[in-house]
LOVO-393162 format. One record per atom (N, C-alpha, C, CB): residue number from 1; residue in three letters; x, y, z. Coordinates in steps of 0.1 Angstrom, whole numbers. Glycine has a CB too. Example, Ala and Ser with C-alpha at 12.3 -4.5 7.8 and 13.67 -1.06 7.14 Angstrom:
<1, Ala, <132, -57, 78>>
<1, Ala, <123, -45, 78>>
<1, Ala, <132, -33, 78>>
<1, Ala, <113, -45, 90>>
<2, Ser, <128, -22, 71>>
<2, Ser, <137, -11, 71>>
<2, Ser, <129, 0, 79>>
<2, Ser, <141, -6, 57>>
***
This chain:
<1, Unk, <-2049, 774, -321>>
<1, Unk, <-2054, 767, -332>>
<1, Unk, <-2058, 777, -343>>
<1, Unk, <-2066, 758, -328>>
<2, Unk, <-2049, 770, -354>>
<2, Unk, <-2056, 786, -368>>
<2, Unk, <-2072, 779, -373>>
<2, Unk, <-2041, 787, -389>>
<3, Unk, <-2079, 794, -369>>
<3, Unk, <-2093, 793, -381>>
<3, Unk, <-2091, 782, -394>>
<3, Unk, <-2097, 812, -389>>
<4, Unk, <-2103, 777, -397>>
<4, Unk, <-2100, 770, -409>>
<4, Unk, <-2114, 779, -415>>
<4, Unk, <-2099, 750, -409>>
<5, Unk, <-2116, 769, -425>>
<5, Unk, <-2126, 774, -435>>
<5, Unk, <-2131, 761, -444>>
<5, Unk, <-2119, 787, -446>>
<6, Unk, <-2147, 761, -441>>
<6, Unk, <-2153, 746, -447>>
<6, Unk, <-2149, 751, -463>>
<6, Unk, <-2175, 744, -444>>
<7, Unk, <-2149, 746, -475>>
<7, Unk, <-2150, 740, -489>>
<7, Unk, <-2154, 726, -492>>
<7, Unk, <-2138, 741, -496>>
<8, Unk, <-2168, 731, -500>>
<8, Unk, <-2175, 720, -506>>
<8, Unk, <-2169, 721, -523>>
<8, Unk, <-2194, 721, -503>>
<9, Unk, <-2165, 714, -527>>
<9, Unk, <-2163, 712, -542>>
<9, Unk, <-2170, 703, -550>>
<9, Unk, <-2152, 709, -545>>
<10, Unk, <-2182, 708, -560>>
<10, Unk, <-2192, 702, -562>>
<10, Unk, <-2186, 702, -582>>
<10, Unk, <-2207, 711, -555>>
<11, Unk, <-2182, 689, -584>>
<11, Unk, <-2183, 690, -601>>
<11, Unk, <-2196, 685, -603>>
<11, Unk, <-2171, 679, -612>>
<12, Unk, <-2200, 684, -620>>
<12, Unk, <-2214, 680, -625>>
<12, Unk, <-2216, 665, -617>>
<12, Unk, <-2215, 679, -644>>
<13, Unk, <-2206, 660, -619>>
<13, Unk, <-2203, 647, -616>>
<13, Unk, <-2207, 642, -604>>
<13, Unk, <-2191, 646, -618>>
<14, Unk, <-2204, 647, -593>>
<14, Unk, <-2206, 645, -579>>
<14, Unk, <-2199, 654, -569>>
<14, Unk, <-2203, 632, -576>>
<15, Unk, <-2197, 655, -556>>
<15, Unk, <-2195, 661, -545>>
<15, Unk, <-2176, 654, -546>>
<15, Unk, <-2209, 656, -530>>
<16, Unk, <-2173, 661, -547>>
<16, Unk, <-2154, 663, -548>>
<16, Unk, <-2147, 657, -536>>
<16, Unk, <-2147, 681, -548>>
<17, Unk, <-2152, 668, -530>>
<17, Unk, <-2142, 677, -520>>
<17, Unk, <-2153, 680, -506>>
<17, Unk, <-2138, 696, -529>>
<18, Unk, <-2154, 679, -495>>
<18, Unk, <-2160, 687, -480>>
<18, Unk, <-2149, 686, -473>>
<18, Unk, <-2173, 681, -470>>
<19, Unk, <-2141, 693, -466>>
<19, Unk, <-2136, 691, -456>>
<19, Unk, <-2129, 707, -454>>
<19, Unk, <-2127, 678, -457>>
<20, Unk, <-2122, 711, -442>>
<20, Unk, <-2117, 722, -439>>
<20, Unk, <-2104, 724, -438>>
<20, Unk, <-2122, 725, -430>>
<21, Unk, <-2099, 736, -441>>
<21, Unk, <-2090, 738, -448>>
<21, Unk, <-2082, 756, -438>>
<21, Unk, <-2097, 737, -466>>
<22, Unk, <-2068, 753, -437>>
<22, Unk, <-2063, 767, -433>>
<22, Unk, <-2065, 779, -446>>
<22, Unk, <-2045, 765, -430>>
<23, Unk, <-2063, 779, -458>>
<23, Unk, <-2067, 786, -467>>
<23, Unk, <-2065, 776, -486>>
<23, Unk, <-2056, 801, -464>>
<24, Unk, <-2076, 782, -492>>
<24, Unk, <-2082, 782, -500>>
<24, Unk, <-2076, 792, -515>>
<24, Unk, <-2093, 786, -492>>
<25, Unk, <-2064, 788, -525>>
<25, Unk, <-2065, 801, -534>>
<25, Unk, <-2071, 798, -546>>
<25, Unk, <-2052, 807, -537>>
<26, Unk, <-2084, 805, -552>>
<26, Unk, <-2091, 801, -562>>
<26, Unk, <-2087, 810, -572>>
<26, Unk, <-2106, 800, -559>>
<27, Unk, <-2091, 806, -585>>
<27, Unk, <-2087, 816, -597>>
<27, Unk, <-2098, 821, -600>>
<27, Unk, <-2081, 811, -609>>
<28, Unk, <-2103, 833, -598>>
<28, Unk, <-2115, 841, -599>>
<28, Unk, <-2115, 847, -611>>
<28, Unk, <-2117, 850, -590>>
<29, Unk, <-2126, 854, -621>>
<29, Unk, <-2126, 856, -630>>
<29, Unk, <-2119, 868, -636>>
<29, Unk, <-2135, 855, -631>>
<30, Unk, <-2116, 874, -620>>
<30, Unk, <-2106, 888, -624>>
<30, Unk, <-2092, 887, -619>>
<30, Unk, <-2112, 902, -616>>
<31, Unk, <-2089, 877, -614>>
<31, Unk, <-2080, 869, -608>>
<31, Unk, <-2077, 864, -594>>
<31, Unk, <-2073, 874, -610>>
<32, Unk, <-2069, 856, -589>>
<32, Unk, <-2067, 850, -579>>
<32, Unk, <-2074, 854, -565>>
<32, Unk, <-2055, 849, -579>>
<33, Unk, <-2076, 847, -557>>
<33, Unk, <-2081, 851, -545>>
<33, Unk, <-2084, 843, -536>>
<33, Unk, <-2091, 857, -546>>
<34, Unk, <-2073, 847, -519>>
<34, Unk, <-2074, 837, -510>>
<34, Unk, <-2085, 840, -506>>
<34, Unk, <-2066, 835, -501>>
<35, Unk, <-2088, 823, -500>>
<35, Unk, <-2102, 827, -489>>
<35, Unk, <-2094, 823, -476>>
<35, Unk, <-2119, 817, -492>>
<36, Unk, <-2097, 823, -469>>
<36, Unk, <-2095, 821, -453>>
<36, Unk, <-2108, 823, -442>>
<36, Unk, <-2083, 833, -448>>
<37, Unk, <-2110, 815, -432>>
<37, Unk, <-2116, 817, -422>>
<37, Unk, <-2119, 832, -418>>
<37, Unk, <-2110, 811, -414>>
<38, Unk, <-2129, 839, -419>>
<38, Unk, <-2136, 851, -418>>
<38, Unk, <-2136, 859, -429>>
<38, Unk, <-2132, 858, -409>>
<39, Unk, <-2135, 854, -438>>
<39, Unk, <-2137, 856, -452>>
<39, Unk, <-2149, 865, -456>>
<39, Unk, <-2138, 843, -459>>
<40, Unk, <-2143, 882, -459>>
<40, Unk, <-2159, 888, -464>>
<40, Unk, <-2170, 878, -477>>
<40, Unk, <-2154, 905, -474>>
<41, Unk, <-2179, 877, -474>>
<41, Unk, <-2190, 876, -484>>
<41, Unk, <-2187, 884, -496>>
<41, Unk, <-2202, 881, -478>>
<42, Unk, <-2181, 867, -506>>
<42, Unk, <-2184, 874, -521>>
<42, Unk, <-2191, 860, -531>>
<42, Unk, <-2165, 881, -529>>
<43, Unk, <-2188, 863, -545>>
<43, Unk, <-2199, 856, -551>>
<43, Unk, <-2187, 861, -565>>
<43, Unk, <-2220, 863, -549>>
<44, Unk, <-2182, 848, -578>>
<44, Unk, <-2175, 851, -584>>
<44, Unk, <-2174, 839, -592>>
<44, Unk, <-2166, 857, -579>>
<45, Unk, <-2171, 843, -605>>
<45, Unk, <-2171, 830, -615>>
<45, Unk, <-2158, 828, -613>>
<45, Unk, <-2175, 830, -632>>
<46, Unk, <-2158, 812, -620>>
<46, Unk, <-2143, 810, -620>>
<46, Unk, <-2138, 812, -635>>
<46, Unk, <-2139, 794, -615>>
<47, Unk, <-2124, 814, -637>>
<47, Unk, <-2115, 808, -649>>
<47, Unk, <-2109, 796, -650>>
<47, Unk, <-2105, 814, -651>>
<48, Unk, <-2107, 791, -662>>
<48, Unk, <-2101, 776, -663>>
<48, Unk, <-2085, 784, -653>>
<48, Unk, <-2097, 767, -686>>
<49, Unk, <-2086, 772, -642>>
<49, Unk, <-2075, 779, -637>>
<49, Unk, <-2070, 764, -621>>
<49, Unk, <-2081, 800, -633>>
<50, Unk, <-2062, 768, -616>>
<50, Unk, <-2059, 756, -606>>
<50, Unk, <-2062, 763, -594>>
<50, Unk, <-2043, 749, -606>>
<51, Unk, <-2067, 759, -585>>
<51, Unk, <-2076, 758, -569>>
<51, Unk, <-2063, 754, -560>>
<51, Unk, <-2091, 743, -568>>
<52, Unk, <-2058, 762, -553>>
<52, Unk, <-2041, 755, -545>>
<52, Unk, <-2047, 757, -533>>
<52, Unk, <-2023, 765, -547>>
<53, Unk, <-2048, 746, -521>>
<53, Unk, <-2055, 742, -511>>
<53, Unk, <-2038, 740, -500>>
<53, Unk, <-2066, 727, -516>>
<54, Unk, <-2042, 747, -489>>
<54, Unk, <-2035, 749, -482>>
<54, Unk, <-2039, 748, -466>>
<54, Unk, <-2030, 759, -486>>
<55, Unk, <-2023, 738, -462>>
<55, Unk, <-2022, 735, -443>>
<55, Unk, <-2014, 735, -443>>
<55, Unk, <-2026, 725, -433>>
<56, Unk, <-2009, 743, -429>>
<56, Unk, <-1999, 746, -422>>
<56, Unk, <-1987, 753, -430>>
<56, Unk, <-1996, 734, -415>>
<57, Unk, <-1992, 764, -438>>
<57, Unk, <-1985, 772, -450>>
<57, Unk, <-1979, 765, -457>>
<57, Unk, <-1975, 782, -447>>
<58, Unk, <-1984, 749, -462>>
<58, Unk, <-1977, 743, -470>>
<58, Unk, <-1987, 738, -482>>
<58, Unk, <-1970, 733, -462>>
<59, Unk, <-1990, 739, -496>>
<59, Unk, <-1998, 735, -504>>
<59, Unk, <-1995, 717, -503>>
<59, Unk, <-1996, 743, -520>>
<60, Unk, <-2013, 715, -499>>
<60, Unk, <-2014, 709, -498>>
<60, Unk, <-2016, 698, -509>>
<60, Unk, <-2016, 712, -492>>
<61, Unk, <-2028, 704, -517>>
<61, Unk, <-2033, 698, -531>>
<61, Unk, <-2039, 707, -540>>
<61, Unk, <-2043, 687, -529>>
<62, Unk, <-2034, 704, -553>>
<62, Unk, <-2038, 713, -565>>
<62, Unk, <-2052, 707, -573>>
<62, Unk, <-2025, 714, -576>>
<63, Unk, <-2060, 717, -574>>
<63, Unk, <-2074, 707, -582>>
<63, Unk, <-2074, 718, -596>>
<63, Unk, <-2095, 706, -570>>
<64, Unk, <-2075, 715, -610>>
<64, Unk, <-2082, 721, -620>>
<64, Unk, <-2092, 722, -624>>
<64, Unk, <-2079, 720, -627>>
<65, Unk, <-2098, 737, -624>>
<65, Unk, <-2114, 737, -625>>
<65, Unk, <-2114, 746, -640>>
<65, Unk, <-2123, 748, -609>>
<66, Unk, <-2121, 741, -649>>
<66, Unk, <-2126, 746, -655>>
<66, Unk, <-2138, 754, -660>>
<66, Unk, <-2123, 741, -656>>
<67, Unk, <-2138, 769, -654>>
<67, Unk, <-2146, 774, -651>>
<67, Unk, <-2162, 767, -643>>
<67, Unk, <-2146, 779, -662>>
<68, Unk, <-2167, 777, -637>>
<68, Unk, <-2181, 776, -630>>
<68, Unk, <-2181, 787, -618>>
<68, Unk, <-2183, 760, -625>>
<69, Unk, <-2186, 785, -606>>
<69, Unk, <-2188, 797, -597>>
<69, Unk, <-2179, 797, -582>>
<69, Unk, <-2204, 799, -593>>
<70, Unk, <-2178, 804, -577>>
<70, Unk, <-2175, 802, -563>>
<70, Unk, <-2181, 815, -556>>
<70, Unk, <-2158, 800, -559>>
<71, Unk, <-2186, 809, -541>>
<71, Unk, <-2192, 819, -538>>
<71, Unk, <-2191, 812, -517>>
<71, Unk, <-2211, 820, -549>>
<72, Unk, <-2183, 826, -515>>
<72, Unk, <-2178, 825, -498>>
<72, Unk, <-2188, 830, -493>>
<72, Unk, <-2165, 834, -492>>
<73, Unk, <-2194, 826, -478>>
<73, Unk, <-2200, 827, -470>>
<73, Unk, <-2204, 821, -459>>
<73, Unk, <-2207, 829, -475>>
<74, Unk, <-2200, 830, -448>>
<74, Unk, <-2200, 821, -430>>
<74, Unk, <-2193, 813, -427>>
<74, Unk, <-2211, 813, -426>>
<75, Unk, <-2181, 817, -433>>
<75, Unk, <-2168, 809, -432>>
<75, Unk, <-2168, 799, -442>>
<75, Unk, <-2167, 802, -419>>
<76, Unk, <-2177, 797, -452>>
<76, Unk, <-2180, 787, -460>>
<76, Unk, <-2176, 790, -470>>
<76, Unk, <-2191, 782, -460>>
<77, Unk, <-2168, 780, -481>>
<77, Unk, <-2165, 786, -493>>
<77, Unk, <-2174, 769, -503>>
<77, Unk, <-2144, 791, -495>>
<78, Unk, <-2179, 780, -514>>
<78, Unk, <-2184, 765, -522>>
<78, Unk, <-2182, 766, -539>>
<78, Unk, <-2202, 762, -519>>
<79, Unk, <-2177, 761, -542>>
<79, Unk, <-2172, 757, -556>>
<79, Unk, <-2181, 750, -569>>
<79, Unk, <-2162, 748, -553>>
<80, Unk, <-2189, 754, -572>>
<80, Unk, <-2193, 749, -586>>
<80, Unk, <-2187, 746, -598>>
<80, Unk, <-2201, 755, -590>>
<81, Unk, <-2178, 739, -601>>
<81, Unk, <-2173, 737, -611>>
<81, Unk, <-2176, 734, -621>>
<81, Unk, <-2169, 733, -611>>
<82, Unk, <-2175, 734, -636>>
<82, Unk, <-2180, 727, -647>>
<82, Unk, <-2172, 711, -650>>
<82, Unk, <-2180, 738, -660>>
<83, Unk, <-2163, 715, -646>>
<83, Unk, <-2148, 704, -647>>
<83, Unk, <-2137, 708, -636>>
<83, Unk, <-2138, 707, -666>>
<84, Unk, <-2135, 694, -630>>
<84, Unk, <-2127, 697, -616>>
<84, Unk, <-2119, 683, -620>>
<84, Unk, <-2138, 698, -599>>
<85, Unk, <-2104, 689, -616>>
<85, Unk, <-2097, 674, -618>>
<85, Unk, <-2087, 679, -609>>
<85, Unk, <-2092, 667, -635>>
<86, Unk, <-2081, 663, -601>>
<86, Unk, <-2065, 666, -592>>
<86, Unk, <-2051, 668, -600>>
<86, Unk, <-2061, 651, -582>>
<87, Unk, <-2048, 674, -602>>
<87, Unk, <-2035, 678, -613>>
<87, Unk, <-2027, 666, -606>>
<87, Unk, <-2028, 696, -612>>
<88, Unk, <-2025, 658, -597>>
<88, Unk, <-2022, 648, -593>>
<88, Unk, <-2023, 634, -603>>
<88, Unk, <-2027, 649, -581>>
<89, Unk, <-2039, 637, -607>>
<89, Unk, <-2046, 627, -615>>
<89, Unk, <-2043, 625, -628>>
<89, Unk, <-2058, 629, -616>>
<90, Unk, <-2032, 638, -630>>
<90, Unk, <-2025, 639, -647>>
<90, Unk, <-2017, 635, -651>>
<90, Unk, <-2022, 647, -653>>
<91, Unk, <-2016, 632, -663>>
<91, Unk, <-2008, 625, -670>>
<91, Unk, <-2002, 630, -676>>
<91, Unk, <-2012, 618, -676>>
<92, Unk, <-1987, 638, -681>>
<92, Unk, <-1979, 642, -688>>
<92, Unk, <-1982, 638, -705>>
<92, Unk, <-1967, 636, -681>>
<93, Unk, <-1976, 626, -704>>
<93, Unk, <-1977, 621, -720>>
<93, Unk, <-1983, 615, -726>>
<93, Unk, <-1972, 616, -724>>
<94, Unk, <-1998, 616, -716>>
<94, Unk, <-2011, 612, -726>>
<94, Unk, <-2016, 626, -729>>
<94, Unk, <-2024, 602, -718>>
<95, Unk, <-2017, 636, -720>>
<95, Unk, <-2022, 651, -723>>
<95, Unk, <-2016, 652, -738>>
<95, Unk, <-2015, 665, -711>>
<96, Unk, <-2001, 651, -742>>
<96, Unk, <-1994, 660, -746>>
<96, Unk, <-2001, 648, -763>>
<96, Unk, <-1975, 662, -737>>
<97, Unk, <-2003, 637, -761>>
<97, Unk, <-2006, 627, -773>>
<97, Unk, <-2023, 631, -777>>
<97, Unk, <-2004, 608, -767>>
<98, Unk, <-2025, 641, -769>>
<98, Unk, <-2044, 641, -766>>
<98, Unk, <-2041, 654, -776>>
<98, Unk, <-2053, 646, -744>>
<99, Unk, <-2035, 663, -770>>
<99, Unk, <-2029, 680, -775>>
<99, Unk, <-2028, 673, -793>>
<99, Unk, <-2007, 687, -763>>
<100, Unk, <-2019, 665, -800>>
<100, Unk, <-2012, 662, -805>>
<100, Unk, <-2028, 655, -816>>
<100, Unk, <-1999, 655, -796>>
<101, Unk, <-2036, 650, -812>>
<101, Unk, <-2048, 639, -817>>
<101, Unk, <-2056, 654, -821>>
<101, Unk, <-2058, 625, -803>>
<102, Unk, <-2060, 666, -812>>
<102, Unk, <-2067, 672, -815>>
<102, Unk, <-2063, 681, -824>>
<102, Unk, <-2071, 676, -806>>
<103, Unk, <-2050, 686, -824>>
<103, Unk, <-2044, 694, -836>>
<103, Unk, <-2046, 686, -852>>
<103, Unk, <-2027, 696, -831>>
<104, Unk, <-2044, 673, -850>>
<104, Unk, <-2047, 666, -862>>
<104, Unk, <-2062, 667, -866>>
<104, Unk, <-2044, 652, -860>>
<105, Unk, <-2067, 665, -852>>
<105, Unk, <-2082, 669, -863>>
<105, Unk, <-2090, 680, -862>>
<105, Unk, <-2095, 659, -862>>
<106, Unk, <-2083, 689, -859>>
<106, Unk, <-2082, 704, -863>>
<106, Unk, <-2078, 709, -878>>
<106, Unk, <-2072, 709, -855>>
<107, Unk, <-2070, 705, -882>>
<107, Unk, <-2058, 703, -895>>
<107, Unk, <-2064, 696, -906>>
<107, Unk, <-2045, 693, -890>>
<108, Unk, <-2072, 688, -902>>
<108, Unk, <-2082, 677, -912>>
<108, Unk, <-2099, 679, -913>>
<108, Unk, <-2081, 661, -904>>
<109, Unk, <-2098, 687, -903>>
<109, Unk, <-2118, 690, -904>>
<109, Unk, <-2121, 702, -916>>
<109, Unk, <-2125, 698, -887>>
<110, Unk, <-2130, 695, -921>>
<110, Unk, <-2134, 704, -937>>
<110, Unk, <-2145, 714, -934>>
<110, Unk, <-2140, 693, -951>>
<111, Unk, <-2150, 709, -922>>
<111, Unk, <-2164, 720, -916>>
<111, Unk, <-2159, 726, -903>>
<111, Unk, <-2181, 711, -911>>
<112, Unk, <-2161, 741, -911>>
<112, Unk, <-2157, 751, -897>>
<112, Unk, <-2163, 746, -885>>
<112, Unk, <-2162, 765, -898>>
<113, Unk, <-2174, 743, -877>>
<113, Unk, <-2179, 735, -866>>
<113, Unk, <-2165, 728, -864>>
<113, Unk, <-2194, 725, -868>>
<114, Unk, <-2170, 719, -872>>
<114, Unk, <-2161, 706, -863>>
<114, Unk, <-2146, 712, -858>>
<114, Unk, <-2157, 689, -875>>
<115, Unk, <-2139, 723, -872>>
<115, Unk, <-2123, 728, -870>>
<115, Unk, <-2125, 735, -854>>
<115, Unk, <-2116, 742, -883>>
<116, Unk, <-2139, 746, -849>>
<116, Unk, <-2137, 748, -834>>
<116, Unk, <-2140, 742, -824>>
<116, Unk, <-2140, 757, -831>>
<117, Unk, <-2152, 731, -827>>
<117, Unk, <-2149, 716, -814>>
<117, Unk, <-2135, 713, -817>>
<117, Unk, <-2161, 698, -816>>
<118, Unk, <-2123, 712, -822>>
<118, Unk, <-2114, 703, -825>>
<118, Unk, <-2106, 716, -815>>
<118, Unk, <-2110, 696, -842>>
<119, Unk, <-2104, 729, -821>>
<119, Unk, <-2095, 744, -815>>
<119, Unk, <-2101, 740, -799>>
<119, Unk, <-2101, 765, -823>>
<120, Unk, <-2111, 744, -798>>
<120, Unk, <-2117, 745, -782>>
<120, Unk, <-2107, 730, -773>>
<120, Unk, <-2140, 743, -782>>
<121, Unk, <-2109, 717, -779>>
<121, Unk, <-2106, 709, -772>>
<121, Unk, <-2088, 708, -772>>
<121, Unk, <-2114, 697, -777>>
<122, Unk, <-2082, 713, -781>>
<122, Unk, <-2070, 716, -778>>
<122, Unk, <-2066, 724, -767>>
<122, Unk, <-2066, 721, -787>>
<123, Unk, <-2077, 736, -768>>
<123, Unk, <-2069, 749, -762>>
<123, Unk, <-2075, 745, -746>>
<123, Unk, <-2075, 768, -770>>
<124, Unk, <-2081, 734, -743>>
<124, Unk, <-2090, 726, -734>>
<124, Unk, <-2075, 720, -726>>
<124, Unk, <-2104, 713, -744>>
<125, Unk, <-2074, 708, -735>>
<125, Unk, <-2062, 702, -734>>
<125, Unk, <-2051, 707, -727>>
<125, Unk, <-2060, 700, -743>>
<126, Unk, <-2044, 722, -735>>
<126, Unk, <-2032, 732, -735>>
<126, Unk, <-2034, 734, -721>>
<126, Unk, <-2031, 746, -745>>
<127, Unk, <-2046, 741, -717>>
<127, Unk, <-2044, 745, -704>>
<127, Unk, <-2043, 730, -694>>
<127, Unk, <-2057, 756, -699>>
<128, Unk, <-2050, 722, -690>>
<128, Unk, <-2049, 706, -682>>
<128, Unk, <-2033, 709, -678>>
<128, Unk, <-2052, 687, -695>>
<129, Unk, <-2024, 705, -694>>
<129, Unk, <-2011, 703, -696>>
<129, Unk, <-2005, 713, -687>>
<129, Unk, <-2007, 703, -710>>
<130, Unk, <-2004, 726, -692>>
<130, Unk, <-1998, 741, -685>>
<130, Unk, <-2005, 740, -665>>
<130, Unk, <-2008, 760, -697>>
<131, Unk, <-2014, 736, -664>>
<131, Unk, <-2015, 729, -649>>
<131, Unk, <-2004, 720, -644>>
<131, Unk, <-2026, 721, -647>>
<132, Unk, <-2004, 712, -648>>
<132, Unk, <-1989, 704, -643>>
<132, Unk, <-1981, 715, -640>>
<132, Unk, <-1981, 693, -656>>
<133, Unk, <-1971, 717, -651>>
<133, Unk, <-1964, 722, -645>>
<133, Unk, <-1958, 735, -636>>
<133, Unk, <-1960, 719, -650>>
***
């Protein structure tokens, strides 16, 4: 029987994710990094980036986190996210109409504020989209 490894995935929102898992690949702030069952003790922010969850060497499910922490320990890995979504849960050609709404009012905002809430929620957007595929 292969070691697994608990992950709790906690968005603002509520409790995601508990269950155990053959390995774990998170996008860490310096980059990527499996976890697995006996996993040294570490502690690491995340990047906007996709979480690829794996059994029986086969990905199982992709989640996108938008930055927050992860931090392994005692076989336990736990995920604080700021924004966690199933790239399953996405939408192709509403992202791409979302991408498309924000550039417009990027384009149209007369106060620098509003032009980088409008850049940020694009470049927000860009990555979601660049998850898919």
């Amino acid at each position: 029987m292969v070691d697994k490894i608990t992950m709790d995935l906690v968005s603002p929102e509520k409790l995601m994710l508990s269950a155990d898992f053959e390995m774990v690949v998170v996008p860490g702030a310096e980059g990527d990094f499996a976890v697995l069952a006996g996993h040294s003790p570490v502690t690491s922010s995340l990047r906007p980036g996709v979480i690829s969850i794996y059994e029986n060497d086969v990905e199982k499910d992709r989640i996108f986190v938008n930055g927050g922490f992860v931090e392994v320990s005692n076989d336990k890995l736990t995920v604080l996210a700021e924004e966690a979504i199933y790239i399953a849960d996405l939408n192709r050609s509403d992202l791409e109409q979302r991408i498309q709404n924000a550039t417009e009012d990027e384009e149209d905002a007369k106060d620098d504020e509003v032009r980088r809430r409008a850049a940020e929620n694009k470049d927000h957007l860009q990555q979601l989209l660049d998850a898919i595929d």
